[in-house]
N, C-alpha and C positions, 0 to 999 in steps of 0.2 A: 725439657720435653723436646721431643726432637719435633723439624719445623715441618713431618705429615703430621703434625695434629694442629699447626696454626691455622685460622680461618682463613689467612687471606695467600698460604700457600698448600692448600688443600692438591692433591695428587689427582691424578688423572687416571683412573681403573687401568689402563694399558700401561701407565707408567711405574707403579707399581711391583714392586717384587715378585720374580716370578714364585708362586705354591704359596704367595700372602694367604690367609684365609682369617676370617674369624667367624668363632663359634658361636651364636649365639643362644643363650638360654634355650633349653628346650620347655616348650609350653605343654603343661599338667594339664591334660584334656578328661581327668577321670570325674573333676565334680569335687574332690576332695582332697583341700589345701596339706592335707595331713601328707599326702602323697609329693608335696614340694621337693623335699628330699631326694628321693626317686632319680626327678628330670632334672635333678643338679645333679646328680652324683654321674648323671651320664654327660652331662656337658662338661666336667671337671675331668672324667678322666680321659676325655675325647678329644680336649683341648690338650691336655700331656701327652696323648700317642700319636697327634697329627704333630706337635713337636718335634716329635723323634724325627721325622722324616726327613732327612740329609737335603740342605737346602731350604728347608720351606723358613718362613717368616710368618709366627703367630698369633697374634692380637691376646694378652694376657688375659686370665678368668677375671682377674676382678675390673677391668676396664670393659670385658663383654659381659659383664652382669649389671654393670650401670643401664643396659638396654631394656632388661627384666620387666614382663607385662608392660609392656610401651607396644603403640603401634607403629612399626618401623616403616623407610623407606630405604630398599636395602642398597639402590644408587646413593642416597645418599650418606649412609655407612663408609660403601666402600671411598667415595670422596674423602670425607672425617678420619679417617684411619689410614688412608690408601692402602686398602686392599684390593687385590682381584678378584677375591670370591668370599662369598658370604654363606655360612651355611646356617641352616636354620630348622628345627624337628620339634617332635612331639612325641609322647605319650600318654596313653591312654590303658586301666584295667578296665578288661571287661571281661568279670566272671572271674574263671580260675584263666583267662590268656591276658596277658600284657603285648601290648601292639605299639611299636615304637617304628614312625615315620621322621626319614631325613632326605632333605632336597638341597642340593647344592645348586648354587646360582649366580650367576656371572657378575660383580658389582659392576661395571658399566654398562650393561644393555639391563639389566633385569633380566635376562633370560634363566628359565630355570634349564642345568645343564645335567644335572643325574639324580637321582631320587630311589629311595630304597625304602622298604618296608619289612620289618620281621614282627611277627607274632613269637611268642614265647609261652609256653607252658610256666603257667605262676609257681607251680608244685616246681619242678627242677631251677628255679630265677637262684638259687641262692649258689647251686653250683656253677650255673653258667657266670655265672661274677665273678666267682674262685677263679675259677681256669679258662672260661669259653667267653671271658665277659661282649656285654653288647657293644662297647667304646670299642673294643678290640676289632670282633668284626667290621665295623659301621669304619674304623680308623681303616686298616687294609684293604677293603675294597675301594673307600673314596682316596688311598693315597695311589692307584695305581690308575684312578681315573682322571686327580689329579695331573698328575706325569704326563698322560693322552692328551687330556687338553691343551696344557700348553708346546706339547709338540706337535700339536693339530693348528696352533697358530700361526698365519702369516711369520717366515722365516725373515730377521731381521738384516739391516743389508751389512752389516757386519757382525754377527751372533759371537757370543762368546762361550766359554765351557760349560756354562749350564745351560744354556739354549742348547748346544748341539746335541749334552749328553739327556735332558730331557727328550730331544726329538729321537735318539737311538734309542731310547727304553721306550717311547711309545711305537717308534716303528717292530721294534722287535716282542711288544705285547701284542700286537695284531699279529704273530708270525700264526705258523710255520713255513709261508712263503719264500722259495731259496733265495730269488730276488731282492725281497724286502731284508730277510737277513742277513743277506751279505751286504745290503744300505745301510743295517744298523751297525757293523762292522767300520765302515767308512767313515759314519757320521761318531762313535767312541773312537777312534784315531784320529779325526781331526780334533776332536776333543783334546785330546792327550798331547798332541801338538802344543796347544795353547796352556792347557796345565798339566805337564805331566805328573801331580799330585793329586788329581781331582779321581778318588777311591770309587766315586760310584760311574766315571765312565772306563776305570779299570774293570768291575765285577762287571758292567755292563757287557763290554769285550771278550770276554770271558765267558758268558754265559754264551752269547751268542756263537762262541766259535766250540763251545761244547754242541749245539743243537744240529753247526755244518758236522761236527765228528759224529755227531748218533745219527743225522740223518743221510750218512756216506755222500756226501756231495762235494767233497773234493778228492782227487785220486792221490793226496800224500798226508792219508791220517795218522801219520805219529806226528808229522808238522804240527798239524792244526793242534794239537792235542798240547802240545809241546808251547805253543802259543798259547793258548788256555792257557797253562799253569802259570806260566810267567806274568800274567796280566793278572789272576788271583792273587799271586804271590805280592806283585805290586799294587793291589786296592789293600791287602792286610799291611801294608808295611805302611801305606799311607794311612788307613786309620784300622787301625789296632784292635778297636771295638766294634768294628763295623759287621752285625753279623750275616750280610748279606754275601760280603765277602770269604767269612769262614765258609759259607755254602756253598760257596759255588766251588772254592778250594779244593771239598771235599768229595764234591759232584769228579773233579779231572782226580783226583788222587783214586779213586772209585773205579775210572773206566781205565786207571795206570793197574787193575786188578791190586792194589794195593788198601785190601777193604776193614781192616783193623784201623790204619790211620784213618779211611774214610768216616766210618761211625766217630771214630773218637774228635773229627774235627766236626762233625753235624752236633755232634753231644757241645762242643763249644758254642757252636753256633745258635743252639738253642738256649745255652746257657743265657748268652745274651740276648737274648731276644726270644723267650717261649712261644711266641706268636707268630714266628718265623714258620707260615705255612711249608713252604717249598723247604724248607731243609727238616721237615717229619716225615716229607714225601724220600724226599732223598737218603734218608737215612732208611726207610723201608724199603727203597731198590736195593741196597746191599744188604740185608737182612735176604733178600730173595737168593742174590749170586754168592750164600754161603751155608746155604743149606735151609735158611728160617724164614722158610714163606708164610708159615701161618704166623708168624709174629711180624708180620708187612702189614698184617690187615689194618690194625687199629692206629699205628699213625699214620696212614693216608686217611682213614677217617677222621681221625680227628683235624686234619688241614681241610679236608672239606668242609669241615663244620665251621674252622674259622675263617675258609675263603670260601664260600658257599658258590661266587660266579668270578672267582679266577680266571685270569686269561691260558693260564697254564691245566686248566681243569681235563681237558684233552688229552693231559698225559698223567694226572692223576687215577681219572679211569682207568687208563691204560695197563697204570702199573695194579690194581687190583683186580683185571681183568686176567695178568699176567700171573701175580701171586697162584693166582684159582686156578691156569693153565700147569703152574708147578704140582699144584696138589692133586694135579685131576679131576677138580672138580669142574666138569665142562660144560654143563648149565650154567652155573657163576658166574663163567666166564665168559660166555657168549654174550650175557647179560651184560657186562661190565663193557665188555670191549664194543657194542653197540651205543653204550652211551657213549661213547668215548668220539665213535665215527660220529654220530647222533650230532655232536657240536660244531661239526663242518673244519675243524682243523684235526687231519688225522695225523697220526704218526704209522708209519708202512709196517711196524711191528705188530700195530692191531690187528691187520687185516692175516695178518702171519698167527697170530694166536688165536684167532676166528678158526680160519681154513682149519687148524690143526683138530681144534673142537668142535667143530662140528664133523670134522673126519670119525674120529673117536667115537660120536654119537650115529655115526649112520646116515646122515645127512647129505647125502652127495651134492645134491645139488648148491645148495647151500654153500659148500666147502670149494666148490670147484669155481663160484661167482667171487668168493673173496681170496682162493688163490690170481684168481684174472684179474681183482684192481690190487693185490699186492705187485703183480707181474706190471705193470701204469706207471704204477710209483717206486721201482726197482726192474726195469728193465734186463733178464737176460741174469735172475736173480734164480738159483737152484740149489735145489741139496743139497747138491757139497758144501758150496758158498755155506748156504743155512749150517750148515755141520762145522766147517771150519771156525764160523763166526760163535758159535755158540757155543762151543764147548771149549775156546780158547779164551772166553768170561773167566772163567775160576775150574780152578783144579779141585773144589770139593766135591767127595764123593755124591754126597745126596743133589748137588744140583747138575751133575754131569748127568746123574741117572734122570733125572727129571729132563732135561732138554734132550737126554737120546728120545724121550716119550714125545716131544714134542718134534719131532725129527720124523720119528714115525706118523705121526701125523699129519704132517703137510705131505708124506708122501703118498700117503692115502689118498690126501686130499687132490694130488695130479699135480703138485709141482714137481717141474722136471728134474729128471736125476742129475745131469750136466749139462 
């Protein structure tokens, strides 16, 4: 046994590995034992998908089922085990809805640090297991709150690659600040310094230098672009299975218009890892830039459903917002691209497929408020630009015609010609 579980060298919650957790039993709040089942089978497979998580360290099912109907003290868990966090939930039917509560909580202070709740329809429970399971969700949201947290802790006085690449994925899930992302930039190359093996602060790097390329914030975007690829290519060659890494791959082969490979590497990506929100999304942006915007809709839905409060949800919207802008349907997409603003991280394309739909629908005013904070966040930003940038996406027929529509619409809407 190794010597965190001896009494008299019991670990210190700080000291502990970073993304330690253990799961503990979830407690059958329904009244009846028959339902035990149930709140294992979510702690069983919740304890396997917080595993996956590159990095974390996880206290095994059957040493967290030793805890089962005990009243815990969950500092001293995390001592016993040395872990940093403890997580701990319930369910509960009532009626035809199933209600399952999880709160994650700091084993050295007790402080509780995040807490989630879903209700479920009991009539659809058997498909949401299949495909949409609750470990799934309940896994991907705590593993990205995870990552936050310990990049939100005191920086250590000499950090190492998982220190620094945790603190770039948490700096870069609070984006889309051009500041903060080009910190997380900084902090996955110091990283890479120290290990230039370490896969998840290559895809980290990567991501973040695709977000400078779509949000035009450097004046040499084949550079950046060119940088992306090379740092995807280097997180795949470092782990092979990693399918955070085929995603993002796919994302820079995507904006290289080279959109055959791009599906085909989302389709890997999902291969390994189904649950891989961000690459159903990304694999729907290229279904848009090749003519199949109505077959966009249903995998960003279905990434919503498994990341219901993504840090990326901003540009989820976005791109559903956009699919509806291809179709013409410009109620849809008014709708879409309002939530999208709605979450206080915009992307300057919403506000470009707002103006153009609400041009379309006769809205002046409307059109001519979201052309002026596109003009904020794209200064000196015009037709042409718009036209050059848009129709030099993809050479298929049906989405040139769709963005010359879109063309017309913002000119409608009073952005300037040149």
């Amino acid at each position: 046994m190794s010597s965190r579980f001896l009494p008299n060298q019991q670990a210190d919650s700080t000291e502990a590995p970073p993304l330690s957790i253990v799961v503990l039993p979830f407690n059958n709040l329904s009244g009846e034992p028959s339902q035990d089942y149930f709140a294992d089978g979510i702690t069983e497979d919740l304890t396997t998908d917080l595993s996956r998580i590159a990095g974390s360290f996880v206290i095994s099912r059957n040493t967290a089922f030793t805890f089962k109907g005990k009243a815990v003290d969950t500092r001293q868990i995390g001592r016993e085990l040395g872990v940093r966090y403890v997580l701990e939930g319930s369910v509960r039917r009532m009626g035809g809805t199933v209600r399952v509560n999880a709160q994650l909580i700091d084993a050295g202070s007790g402080a509780h640090l995040w807490a989630e709740q879903m209700d479920l329809d009991q009539g659809t429970l058997s498909t949401l297991q299949d495909n949409l399971g609750i470990a799934n969700r309940l896994a991907r949201t705590l593993s990205v709150e995870l990552v936050n947290v310990e990049g939100r802790r005191a920086p250590r006085a000499n950090p190492d690659a998982v220190d620094l690449t945790m603190r770039g994925w948490s700096v870069l899930n609070a984006g889309p600040n051009r500041d903060e992302v080009q910190r997380s930039v900084t902090l996955f190359e110091e990283a890479l310094r120290i290990d230039a093996d370490n896969a998840q602060a290559s895809a980290g790097l990567a991501q973040a230098l695709v977000l400078i390329y779509r949000s035009r914030w450097d004046p040499d975007p084949a550079n950046i672009l060119a940088r992306a690829d090379e740092a995807a290519t280097r997180a795949i060659s470092s782990a092979p299975n990693y399918a955070q890494a085929h995603s993002v791959k796919a994302e820079v082969l995507g904006l290289a218009n080279r959109f055959d490979a791009a599906i085909a590497t989302y389709d890997r990506a999902i291969n390994l890892d189904r649950n891989l929100a961000a690459a159903h999304v990304g694999r729907a942006r290229n279904l848009v830039v090749i003519g199949r915007a109505a077959d966009a809709m249903a995998p960003v839905e279905r990434a919503i459903r498994l990341s219901p409060r993504d840090p990326d949800l901003y540009v989820w919207y976005f791109v559903l917002c956009h699919a509806n802008t291809h179709l013409a349907r410009d109620a849809q997409a008014i709708d879409w691209c309002l939530k999208s603003i709605a979450t206080g991280k915009t992307f300057w394309a919403a506000w470009m497929d707002l103006a153009s739909a609400y041009a379309w629908r006769g809205q002046k005013a409307e059109a001519a408020a979201a052309v002026a904070e596109l003009l904020k966040m794209r200064p000196g930003f015009t037709v042409q630009k718009f036209t050059e940038e848009g129709l030099g996406v993809s050479n298929h027929p049906a989405f040139r015609k769709e963005v010359q529509r879109i063309v017309e619409g913002v000119r409608k809407a009073g952005l300037p010609e040149r």
